[in-house]
C-alpha positions as CSV (number, residue, x, y, z in Angstrom):
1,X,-19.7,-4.4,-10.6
2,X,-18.8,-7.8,-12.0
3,X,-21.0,-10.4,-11.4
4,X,-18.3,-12.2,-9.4
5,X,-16.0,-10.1,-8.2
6,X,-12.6,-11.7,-8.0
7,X,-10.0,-11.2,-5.4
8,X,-6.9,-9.4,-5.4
9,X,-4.3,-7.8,-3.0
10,X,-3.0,-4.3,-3.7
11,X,0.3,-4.1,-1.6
12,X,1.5,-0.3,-1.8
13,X,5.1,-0.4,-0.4
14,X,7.5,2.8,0.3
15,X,8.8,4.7,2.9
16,X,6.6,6.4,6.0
17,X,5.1,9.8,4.4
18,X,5.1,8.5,0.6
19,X,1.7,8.4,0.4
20,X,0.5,4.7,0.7
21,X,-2.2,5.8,2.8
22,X,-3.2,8.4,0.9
23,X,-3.4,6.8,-2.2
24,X,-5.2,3.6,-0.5
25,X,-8.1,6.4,0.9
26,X,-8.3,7.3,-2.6
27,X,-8.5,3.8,-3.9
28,X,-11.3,2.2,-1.0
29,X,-13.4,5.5,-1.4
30,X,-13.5,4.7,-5.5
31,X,-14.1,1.6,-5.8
32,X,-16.9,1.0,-2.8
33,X,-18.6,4.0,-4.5
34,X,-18.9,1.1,-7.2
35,X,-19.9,-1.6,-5.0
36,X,-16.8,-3.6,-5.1
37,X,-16.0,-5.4,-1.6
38,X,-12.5,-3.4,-0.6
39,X,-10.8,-4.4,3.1
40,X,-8.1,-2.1,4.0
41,X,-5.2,-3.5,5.8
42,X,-3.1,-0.6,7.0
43,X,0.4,-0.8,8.4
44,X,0.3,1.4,11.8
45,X,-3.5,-0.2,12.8
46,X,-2.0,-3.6,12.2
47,X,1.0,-2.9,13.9
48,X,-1.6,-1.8,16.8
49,X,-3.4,-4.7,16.6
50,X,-2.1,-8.0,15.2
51,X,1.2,-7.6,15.6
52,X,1.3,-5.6,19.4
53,X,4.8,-6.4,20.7
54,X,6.5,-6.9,17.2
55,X,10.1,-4.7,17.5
56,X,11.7,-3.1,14.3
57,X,14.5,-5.9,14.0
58,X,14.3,-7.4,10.8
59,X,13.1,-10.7,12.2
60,X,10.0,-8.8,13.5
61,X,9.4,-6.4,10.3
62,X,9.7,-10.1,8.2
63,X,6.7,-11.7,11.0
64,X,4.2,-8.4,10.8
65,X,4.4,-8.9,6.9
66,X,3.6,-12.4,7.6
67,X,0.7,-11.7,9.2
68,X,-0.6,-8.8,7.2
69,X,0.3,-11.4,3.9
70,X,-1.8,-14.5,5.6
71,X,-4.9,-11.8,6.6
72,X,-4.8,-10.3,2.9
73,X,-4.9,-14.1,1.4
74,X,-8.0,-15.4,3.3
75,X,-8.9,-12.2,2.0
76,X,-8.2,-12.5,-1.3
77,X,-9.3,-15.7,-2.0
78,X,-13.4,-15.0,-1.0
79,X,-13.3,-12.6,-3.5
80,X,-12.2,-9.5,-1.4
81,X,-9.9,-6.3,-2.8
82,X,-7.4,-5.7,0.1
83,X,-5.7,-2.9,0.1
84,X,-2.6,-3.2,2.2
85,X,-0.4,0.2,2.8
86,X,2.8,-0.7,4.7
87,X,6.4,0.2,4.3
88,X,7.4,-3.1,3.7
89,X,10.5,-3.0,3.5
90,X,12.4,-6.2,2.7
91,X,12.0,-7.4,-0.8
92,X,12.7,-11.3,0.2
93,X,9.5,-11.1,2.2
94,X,7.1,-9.1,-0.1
95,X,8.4,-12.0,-3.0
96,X,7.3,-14.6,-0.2
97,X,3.9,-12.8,0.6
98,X,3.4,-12.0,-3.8
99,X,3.8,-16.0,-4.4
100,X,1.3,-17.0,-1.4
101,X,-1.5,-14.8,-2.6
102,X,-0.7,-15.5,-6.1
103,X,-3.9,-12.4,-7.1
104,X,-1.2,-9.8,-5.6
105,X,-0.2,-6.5,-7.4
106,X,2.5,-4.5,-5.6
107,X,2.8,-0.9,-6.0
108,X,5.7,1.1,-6.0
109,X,4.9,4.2,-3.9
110,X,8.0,6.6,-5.0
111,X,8.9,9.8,-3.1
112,X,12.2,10.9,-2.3
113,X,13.6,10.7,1.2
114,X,13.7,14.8,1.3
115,X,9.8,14.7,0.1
116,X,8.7,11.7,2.7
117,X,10.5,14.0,5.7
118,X,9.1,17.0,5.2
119,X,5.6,15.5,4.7
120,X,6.3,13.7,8.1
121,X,3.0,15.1,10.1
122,X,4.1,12.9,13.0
123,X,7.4,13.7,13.4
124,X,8.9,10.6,13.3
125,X,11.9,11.3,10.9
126,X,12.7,14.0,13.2
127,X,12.7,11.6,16.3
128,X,15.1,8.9,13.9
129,X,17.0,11.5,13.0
130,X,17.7,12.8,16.6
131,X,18.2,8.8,17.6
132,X,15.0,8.5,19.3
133,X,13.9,6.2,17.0
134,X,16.2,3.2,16.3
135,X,15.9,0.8,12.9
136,X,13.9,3.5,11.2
137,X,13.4,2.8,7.3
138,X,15.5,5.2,5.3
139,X,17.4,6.5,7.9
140,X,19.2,4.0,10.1
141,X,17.6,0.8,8.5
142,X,17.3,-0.3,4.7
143,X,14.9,0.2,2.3
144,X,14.8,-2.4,-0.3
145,X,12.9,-0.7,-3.5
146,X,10.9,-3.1,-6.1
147,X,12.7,-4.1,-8.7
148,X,9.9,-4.8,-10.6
149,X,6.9,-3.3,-9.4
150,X,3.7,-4.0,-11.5
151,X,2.7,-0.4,-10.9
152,X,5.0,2.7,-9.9
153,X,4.0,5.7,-8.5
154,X,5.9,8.9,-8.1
155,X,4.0,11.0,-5.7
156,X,6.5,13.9,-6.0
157,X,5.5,14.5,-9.7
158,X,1.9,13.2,-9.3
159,X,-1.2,14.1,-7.8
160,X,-3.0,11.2,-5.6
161,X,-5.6,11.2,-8.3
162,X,-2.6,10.4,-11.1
163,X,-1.4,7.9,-8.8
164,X,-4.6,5.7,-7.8
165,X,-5.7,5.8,-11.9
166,X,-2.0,4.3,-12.4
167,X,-3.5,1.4,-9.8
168,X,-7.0,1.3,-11.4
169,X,-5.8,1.0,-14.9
170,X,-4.3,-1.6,-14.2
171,X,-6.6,-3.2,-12.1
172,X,-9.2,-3.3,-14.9
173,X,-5.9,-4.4,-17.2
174,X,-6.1,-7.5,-15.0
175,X,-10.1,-8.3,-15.1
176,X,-10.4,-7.5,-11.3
177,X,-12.4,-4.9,-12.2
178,X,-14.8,-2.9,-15.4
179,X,-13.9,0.2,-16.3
180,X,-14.7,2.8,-13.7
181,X,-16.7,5.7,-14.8
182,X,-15.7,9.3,-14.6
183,X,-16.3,11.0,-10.8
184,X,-19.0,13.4,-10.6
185,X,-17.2,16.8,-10.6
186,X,-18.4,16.9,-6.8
187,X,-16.4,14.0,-5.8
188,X,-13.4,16.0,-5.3
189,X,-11.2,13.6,-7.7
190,X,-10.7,13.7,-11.5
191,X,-9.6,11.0,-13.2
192,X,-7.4,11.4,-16.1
């Protein structure tokens, strides 16, 4: 580990059953395993607890990143990685959050709408779909995608493992963190 480990935010943003979760297990799992301090800040506990009684109007979407963005700063700056999965889908407000935090990489979590629906274990594209769901990202409500993303990954192409090495390499890139040995073969990942 470094001797100080510095702060940074790792805001994955795409749409429900891309993978930001996924990825984000993989990520927290890694890097505790080498003794860096890692919070994870995940959109559907947050929504069940900071932000209880937020709607889907845009308004509301724009306040819960708000919150998530003012948590992940006091975060980030005592030296914490936060690891924030959320859809996220205005990029006006993830701009605002990425200049607060200033230590901030946002990650580009790429599947295609056909991919994230039939991955949806919950159902809930199914309920949108069917109009049981209003202002649902990607079907009925907009999703704004990065324009420039420092890191992009494509989770229809790549394995989780692929994808969280994208976000390490450049995490150690940036000085956040050394060089990450290889997993033991027991681990269950393989780095590239």
């Amino acid at each position: 580990m470094l001797e100080k480990q510095r702060g940074v935010t790792i805001w994955l943003t795409g749409l429900s059953g891309a993978g930001k979760t996924t990825i984000c297990q993989f990520l927290e799992t890694e890097l505790r395993s080498q003794g860096y301090k890692i919070e994870v800040l995940d959109g559907d506990v947050v929504r069940q607890n900071l932000s209880k009684g937020l709607t889907f109007s845009k308004e509301d979407r724009d306040e819960n990143i708000r919150r998530i963005g003012f948590v992940a700063n006091l975060l980030t700056r005592n030296n914490v990685i936060v690891l924030v999965s959320v859809i996220s889908p205005y990029r006006e407000i993830r701009k605002e959050v990425k200049e607060k935090i200033g230590d901030f990489i946002e990650v580009y979590v790429n599947a295609p709408l056909e991919v994230c629906e039939h991955r949806d274990v919950k159902g809930l594209y199914k309920k949108a779909r069917a109009g049981e769901i209003k202002h649902f990202t990607g079907i009925d409500d907009l999703y704004e995608i990065p324009l420039a993303p420092d890191v992009e990954c494509q989770t229809n192409q790549e394995t989780v493992t692929q994808s969280a090495n994208k976000i390490l390499n450049k995490l150690e890139d940036l000085g956040y963190i050394n060089p990450l040995p290889l997993p033991q073969l027991n681990n269950n990942y393989s780095r590239i």
